[in-house]
VOTOR-497137 format. One record per residue (C-alpha): residue number from 1; x, y, z. Coordinates in nm, 3 decimals. Layout:
<sites>
SITE    k        u        v        w
SITE  NUM        X        Y        Z
...
</sites>
This chain:
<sites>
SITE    k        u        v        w
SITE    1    1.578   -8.629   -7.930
SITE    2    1.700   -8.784   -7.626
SITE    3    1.516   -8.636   -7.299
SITE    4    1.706   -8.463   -7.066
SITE    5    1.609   -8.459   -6.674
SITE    6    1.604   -8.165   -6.495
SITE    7    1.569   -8.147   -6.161
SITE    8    1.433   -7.809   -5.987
SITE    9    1.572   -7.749   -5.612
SITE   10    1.242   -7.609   -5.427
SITE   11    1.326   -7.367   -5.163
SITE   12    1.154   -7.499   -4.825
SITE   13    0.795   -7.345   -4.763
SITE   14    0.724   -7.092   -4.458
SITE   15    0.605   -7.200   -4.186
SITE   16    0.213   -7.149   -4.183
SITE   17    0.156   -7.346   -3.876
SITE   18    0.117   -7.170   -3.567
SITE   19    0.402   -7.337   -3.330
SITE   20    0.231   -7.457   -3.018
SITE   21    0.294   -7.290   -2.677
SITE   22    0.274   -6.921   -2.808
SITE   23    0.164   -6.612   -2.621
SITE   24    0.057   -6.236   -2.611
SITE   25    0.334   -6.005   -2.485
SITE   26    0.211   -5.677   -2.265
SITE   27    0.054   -5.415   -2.490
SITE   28    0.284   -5.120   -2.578
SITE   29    0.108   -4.763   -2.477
SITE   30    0.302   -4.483   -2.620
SITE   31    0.196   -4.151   -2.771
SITE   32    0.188   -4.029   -3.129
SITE   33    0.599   -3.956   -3.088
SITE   34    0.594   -4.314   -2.980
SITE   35    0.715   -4.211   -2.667
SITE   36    0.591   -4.483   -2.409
SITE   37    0.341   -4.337   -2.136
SITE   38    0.041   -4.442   -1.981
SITE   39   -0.107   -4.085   -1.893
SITE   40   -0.205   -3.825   -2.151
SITE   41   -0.368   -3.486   -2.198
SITE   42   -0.745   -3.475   -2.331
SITE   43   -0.767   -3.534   -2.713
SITE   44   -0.385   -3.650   -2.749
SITE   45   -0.318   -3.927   -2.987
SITE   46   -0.264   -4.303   -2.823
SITE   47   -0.134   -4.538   -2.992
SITE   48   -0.180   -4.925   -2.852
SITE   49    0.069   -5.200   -2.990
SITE   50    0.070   -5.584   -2.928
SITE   51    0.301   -5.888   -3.020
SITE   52    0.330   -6.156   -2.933
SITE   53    0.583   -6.480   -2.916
SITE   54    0.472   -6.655   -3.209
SITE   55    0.772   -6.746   -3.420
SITE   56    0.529   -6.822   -3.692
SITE   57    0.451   -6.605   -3.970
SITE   58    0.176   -6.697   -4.017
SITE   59   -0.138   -6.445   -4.031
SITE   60   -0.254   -6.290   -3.719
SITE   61   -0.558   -6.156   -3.658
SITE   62   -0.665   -5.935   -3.386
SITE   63   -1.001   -5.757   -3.230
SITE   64   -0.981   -5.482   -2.952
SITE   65   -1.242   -5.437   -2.729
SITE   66   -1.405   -5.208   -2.639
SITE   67   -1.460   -5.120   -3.013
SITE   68   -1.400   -5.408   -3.209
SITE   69   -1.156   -5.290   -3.439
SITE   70   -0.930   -5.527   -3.618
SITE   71   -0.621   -5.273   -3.682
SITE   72   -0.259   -5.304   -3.526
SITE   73   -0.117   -5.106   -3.412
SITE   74   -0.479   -4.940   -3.270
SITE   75   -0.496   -4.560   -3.326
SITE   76   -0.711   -4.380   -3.039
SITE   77   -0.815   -4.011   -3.065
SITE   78   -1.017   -3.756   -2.927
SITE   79   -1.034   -3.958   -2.585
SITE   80   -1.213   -3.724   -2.325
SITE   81   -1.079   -3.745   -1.989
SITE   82   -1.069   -4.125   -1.765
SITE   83   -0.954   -4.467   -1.716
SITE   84   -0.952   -4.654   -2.013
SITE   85   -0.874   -5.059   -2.051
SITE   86   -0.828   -5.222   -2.361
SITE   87   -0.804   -5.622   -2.431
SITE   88   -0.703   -5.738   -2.731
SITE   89   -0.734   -6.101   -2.892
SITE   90   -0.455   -6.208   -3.082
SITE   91   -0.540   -6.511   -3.353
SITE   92   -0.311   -6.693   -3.524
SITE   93   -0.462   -6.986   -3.693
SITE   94   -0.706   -7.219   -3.469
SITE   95   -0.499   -7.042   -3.124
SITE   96   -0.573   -6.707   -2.996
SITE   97   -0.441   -6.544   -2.670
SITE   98   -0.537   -6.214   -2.520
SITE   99   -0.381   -5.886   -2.336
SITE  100   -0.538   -5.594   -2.152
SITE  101   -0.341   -5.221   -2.093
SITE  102   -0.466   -4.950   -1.874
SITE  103   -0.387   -4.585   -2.010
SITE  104   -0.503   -4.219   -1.807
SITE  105   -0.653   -3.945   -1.963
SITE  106   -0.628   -3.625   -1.800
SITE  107   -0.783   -3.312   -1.879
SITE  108   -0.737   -2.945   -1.616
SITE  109   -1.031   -2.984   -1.344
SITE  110   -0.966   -2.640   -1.228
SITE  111   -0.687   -2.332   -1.092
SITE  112   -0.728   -2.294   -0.722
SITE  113   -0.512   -2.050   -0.494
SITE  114   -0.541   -2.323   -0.257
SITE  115   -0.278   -2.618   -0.203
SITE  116   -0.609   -2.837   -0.122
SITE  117   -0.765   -2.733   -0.458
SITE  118   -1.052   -2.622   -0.297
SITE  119   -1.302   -2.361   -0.485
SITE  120   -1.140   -2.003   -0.577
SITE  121   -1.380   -1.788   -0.694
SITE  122   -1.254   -1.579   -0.993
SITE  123   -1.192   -1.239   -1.074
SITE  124   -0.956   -1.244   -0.806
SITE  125   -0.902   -0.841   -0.773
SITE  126   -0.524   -0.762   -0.641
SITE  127   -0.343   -0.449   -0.599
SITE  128   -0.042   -0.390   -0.779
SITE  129    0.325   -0.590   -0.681
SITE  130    0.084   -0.880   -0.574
SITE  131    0.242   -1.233   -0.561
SITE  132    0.005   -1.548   -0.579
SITE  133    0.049   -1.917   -0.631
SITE  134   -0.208   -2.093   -0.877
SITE  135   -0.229   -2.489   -0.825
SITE  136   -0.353   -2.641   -1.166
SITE  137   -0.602   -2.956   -1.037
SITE  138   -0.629   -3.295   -1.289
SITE  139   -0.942   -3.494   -1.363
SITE  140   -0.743   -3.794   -1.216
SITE  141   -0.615   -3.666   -0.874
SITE  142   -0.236   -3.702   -0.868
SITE  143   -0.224   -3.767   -1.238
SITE  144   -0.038   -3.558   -1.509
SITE  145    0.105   -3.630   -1.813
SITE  146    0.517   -3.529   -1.865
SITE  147    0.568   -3.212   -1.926
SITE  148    0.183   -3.095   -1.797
SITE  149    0.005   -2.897   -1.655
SITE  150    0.120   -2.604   -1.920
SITE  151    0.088   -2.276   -1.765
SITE  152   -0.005   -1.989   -1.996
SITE  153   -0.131   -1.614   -2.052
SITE  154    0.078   -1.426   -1.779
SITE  155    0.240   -1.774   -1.610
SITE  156    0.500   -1.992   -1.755
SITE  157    0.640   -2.284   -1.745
SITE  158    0.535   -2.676   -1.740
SITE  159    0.510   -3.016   -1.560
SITE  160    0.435   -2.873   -1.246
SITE  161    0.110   -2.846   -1.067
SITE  162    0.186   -2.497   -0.934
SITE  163    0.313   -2.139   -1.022
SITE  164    0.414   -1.844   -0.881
SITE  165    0.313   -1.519   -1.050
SITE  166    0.340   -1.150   -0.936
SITE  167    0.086   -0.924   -1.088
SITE  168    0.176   -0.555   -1.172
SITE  169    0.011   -0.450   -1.503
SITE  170   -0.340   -0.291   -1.434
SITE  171   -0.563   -0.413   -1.618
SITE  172   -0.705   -0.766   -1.618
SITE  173   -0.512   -1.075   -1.654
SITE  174   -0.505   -1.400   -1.710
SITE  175   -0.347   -1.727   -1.615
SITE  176   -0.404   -2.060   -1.767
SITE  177   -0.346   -2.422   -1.735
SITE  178   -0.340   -2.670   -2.021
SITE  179   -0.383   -3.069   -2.049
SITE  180   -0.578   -3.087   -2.401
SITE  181   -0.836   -2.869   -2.245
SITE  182   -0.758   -2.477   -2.107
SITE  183   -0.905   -2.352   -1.752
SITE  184   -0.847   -1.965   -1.703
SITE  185   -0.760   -1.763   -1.361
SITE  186   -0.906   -1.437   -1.443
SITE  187   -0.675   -1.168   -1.189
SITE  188   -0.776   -0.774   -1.196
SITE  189   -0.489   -0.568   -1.076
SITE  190   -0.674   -0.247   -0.928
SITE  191   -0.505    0.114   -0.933
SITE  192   -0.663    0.376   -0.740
SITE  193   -0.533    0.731   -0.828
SITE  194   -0.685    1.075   -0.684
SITE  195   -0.713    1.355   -0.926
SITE  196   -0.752    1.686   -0.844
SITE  197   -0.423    1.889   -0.822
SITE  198   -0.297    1.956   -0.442
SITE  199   -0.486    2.200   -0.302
SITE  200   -0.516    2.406    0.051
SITE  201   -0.766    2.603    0.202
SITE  202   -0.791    2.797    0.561
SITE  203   -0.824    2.628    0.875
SITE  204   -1.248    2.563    0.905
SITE  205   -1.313    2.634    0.549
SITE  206   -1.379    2.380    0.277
SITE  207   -1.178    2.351   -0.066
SITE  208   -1.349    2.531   -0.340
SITE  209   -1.293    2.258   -0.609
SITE  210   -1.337    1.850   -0.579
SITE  211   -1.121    1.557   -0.548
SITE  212   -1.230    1.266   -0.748
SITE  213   -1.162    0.901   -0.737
SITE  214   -1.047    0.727   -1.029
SITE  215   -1.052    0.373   -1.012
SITE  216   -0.849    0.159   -1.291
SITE  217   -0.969   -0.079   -1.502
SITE  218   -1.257    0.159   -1.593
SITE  219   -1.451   -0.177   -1.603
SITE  220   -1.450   -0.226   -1.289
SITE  221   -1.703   -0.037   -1.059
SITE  222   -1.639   -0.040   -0.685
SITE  223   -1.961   -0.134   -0.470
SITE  224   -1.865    0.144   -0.263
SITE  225   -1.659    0.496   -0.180
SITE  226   -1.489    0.594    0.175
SITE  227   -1.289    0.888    0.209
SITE  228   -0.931    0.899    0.508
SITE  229   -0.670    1.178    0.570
SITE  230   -0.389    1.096    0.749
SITE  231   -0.072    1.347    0.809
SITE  232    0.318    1.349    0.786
SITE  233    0.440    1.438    1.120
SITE  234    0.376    1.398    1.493
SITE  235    0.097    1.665    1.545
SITE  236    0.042    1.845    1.900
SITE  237   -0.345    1.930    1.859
SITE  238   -0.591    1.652    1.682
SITE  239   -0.554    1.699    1.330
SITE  240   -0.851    1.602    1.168
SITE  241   -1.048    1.688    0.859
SITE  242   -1.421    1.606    0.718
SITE  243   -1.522    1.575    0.345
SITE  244   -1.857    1.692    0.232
SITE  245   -1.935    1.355    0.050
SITE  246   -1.753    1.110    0.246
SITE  247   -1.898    0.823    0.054
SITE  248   -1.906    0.978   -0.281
SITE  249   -1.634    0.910   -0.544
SITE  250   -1.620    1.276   -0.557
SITE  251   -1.567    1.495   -0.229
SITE  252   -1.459    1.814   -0.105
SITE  253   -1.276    1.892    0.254
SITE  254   -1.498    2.015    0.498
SITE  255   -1.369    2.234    0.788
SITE  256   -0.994    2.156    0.723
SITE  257   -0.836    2.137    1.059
SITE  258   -0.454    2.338    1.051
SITE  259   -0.252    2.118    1.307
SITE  260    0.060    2.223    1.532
SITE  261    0.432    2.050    1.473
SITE  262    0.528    1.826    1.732
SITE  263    0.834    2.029    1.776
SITE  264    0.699    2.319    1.720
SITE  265    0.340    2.402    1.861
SITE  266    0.366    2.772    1.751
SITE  267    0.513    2.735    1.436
SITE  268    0.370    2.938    1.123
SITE  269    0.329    2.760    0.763
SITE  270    0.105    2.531    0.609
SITE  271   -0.014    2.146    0.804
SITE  272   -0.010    1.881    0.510
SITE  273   -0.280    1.636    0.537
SITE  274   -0.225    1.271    0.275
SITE  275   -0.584    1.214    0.108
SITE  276   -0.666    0.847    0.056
SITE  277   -0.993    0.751   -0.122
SITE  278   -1.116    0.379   -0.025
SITE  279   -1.274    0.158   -0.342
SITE  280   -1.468   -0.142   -0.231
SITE  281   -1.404   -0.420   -0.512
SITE  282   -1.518   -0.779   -0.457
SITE  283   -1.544   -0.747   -0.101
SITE  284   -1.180   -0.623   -0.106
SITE  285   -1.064   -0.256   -0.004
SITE  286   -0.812   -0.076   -0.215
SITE  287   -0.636    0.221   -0.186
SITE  288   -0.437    0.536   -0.392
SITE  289   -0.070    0.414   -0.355
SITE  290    0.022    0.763   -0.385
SITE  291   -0.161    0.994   -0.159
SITE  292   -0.310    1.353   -0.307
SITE  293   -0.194    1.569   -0.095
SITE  294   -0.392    1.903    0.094
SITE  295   -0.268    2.171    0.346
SITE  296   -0.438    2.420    0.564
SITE  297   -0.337    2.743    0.645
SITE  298   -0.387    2.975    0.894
SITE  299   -0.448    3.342    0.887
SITE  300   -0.168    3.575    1.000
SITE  301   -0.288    3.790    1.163
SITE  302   -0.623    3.614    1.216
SITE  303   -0.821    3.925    1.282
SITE  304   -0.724    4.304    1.406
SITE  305   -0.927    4.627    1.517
SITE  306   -1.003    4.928    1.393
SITE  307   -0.988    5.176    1.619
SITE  308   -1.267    5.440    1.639
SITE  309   -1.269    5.723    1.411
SITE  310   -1.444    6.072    1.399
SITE  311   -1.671    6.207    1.176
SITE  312   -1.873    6.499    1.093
SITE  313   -1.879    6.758    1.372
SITE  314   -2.114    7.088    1.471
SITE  315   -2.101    7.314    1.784
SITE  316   -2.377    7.587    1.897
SITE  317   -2.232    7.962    1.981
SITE  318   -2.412    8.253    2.074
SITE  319   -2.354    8.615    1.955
SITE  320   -2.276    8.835    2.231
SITE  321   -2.166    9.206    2.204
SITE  322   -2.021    9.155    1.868
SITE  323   -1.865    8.844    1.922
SITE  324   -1.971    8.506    1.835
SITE  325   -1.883    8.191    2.177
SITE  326   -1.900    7.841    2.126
SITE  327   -2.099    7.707    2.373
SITE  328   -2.128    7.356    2.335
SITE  329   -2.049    7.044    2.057
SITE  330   -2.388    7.028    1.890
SITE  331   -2.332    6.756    1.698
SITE  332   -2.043    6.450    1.715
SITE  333   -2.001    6.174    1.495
SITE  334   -1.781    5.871    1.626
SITE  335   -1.773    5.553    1.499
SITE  336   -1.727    5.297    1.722
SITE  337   -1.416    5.051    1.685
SITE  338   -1.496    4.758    1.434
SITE  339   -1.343    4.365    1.513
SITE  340   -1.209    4.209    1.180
SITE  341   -1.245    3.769    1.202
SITE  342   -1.077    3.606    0.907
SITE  343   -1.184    3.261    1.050
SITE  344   -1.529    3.135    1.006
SITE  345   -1.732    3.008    1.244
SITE  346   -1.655    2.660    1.184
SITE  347   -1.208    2.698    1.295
SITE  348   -1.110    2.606    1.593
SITE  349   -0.937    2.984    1.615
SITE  350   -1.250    3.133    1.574
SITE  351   -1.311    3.212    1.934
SITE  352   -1.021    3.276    2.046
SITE  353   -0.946    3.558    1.810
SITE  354   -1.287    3.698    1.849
SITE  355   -1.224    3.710    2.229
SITE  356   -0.884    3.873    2.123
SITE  357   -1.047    4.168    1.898
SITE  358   -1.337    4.220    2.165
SITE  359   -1.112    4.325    2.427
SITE  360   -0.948    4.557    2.160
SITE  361   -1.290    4.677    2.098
SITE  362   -1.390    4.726    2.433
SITE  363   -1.051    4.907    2.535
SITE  364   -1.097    5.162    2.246
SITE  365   -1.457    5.187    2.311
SITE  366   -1.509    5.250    2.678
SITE  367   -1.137    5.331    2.766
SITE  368   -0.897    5.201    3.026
SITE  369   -0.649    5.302    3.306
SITE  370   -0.737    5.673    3.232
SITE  371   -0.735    5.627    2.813
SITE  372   -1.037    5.749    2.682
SITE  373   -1.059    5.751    2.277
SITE  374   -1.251    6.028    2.065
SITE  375   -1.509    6.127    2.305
SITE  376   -1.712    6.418    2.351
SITE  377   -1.676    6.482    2.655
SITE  378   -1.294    6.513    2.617
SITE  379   -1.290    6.742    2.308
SITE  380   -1.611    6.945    2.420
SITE  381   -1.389    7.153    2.678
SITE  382   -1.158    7.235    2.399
SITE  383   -1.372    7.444    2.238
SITE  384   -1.632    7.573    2.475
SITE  385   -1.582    7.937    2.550
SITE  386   -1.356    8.004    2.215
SITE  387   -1.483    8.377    2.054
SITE  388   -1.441    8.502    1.730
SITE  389   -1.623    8.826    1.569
SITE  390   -1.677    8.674    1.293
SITE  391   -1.842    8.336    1.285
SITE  392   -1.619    8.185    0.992
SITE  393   -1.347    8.249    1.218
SITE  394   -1.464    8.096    1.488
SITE  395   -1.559    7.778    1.267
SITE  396   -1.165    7.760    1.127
SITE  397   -1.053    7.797    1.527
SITE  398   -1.293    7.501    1.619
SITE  399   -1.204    7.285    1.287
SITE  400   -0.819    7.381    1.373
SITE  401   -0.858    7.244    1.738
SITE  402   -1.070    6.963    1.624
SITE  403   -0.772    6.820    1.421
SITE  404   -0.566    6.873    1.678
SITE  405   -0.771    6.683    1.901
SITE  406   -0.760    6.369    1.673
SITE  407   -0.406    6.363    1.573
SITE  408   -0.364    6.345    1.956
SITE  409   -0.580    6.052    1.964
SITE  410   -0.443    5.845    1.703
SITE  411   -0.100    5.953    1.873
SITE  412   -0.216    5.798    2.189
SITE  413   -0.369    5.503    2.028
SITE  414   -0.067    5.443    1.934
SITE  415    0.131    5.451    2.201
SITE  416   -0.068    5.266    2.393
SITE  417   -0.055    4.979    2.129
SITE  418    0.135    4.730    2.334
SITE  419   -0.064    4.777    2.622
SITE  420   -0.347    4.731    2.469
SITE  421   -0.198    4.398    2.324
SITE  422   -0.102    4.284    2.643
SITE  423   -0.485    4.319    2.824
SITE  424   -0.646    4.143    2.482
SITE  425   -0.415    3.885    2.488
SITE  426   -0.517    3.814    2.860
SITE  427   -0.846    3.687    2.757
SITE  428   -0.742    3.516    2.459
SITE  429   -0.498    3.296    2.575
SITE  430   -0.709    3.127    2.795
SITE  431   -0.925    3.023    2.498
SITE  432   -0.835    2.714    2.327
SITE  433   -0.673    2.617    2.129
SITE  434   -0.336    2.694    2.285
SITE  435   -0.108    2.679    2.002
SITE  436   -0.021    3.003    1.731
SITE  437   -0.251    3.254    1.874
SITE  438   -0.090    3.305    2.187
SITE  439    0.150    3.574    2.373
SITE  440    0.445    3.338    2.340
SITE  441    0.380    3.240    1.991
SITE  442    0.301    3.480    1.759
SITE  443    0.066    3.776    1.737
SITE  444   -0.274    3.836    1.613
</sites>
């Protein structure tokens, strides 16, 4: 057979030969969105990329320092927080050519309340409505990542340094910052309440039952307990009041102190006094938003009199040609008149009422201006010289003139009642204190 010749076209060979005059381009830094950055968050994924201008394709090679690996791109994890550099060496056949990138990582250094980042100390305890700014600090000062710091727990927001947050739930709280790591702001919002419904006493007495501070969270435990009253209106005699434990978180008034209206300096009714109990937390003071509220009363009237009264009563008599004479009271029973005192010792009206109900006393006890009350000495001549032949007659004539004698008195007692007012308030106006108990503003 004749041969035939065949000739086979061979498509060119690639080019295997590194062209001369190459180099490394820059080093691409982007994140694991291939997004390109040079500063991340603790632990985020970096991913390093290099090329270079090789038109060759012939086999590269390449070895990263620091860590010698041989991969490209080069997949970094888990980096902790710093300035990184990595250098690569690009190899393609007997050439090689390096680059070297620079990438941040950041991590949260720490939440200040301070625009100069320096130290807060944390729990920071607030009252409630309380407005604070938190300033998130990087490892890398002036470094953060897009999008970073993210704020958390009761804050919100990202890719600023600073928040605002205003803190009304009681209760503790928490705000946090995140750049691959998470630094908390612990915030206790304190509520002081008084319980213990309102009470009131008299003016100088104490309450009978307790108020008691309660101080929210129950976690927290103040270092220490004051006690303050304070009152609603312009007062014209020093209101003031005491509490038995004044340190305590559980008191009682103590000679409650009724004060006079501005307005009205002999007004009657009740003075209102706003209770306030004091927790010391973290070196801060806080106070019940919401004060319990107490009033003091006075007495009306404060005290009185009794006037003096007559008891059992004898006479001697003589017989004397059949007929029986009284000759004399033999035996007279008066009681002398008795001062009431509502206040105790410890009111400012104590005094002055007891000066009040002497001067009654003394007026019904040793007379005045020609008033003399249930004596002897006036009733004796009543009786002496009355006869009767039979001696139980006599007896009804004497107990007959006897009543007569002390419905007369308590007649005049009466009668005389504004006079008598008139000389007692004489001394007690001039005893302090000058409001309620006096002539021109209200009676006894």
């Amino acid at each position: 057979m004749p041969l035939a010749l065949v000739l086979v076209m061979l498509a060119p060979l690639p080019n295997l030969m590194a062209a001369a005059g190459w180099s490394v381009n820059n080093i691409d830094i982007t994140d694991g969105q291939d997004e390109a950055r040079t500063v991340f968050c603790k632990g985020e994924t970096v991913k390093l990329t290099v090329t270079d201008t090789c038109s060759s394709t012939a086999k590269r090679s390449y070895s990263w320092s620091p860590g010698g690996s041989t991969n490209n791109p080069l997949i970094l994890t888990n980096l902790n927080a710093g300035n990184y550099t990595s250098t690569v060496t690009v190899t393609i056949g007997a050439e090689s050519g390096q680059a070297s990138a620079g990438l941040t990582v950041v991590q949260v250094a720490s939440i200040s309340t301070n625009s100069n980042f320096s130290a807060t100390a944390y729990p920071i305890y607030v009252g409630s409505n309380t407005t604070i700014k938190f300033y998130a600090k990087p490892s890398s000062v002036g470094q953060w990542p897009a999008g970073k710091p993210a704020w958390g727990g009761v804050a919100s927001g990202s890719g600023s340094n600073q928040v605002t947050v205003t803190f009304d739930a009681t209760g503790t709280n928490y705000v946090t910052a995140e750049c691959g790591n998470t630094v908390t702001a612990t915030v206790v919002v304190i509520k002081v309440e008084i319980e213990g419904a309102p009470q009131s006493t008299y003016d100088g007495l104490d309450t009978e039952s307790y108020f008691e501070c309660k101080v929210l969270p129950t976690s927290v435990t103040p270092s220490s307990y004051s006690w303050s009253a304070g009152w609603y209106i312009p007062a014209s005699n020093n209101p003031q009041v005491s509490f038995t434990l004044p340190i305590n978180s559980v008191t009682r008034i103590s000679n409650a102190h009724w004060y006079a209206s501005e307005n009205d300096p002999h007004g009657y009714g009740a003075s209102t006094y706003k209770i306030y109990c004091l927790a010391n937390i973290g070196g801060h003071v806080f106070s019940n938003a919401v004060p319990a509220e107490f009033r003091v009363y006075f007495y009306s009237p404060g005290g009185w009199c009794n006037p003096p009264t007559l008891g059992q009563m004898s006479f001697d008599a003589i017989e004397t040609n059949g007929y029986y004479e009284v000759i004399d009271v033999a035996e007279w029973n008066r009681t002398d008149a008795q001062t009431v005192n509502e206040y105790s010792t410890n009111s400012q009206f104590y005094l002055k009422v007891q000066g009040h109900e002497q001067k009654h006393k003394d007026d019904y006890d040793n007379g005045f201006t020609g008033h003399i009350f249930c004596r002897k000495d006036e009733f004796a001549p009543m009786i002496i010289g009355l006869t009767n032949a039979i001696l139980a007659g006599l007896q009804a004539m004497v107990q007959e003139k006897y009543e007569q004698y002390y419905n007369a008195e308590i007649t005049e007692m009466n009668s005389v009642t504004s006079n008598l007012e008139e000389r007692a308030y004489a001394v007690s106006d001039t005893i302090p204190p000058f409001y309620v108990y006096q002539q021109g503003g209200g009676g006894l």
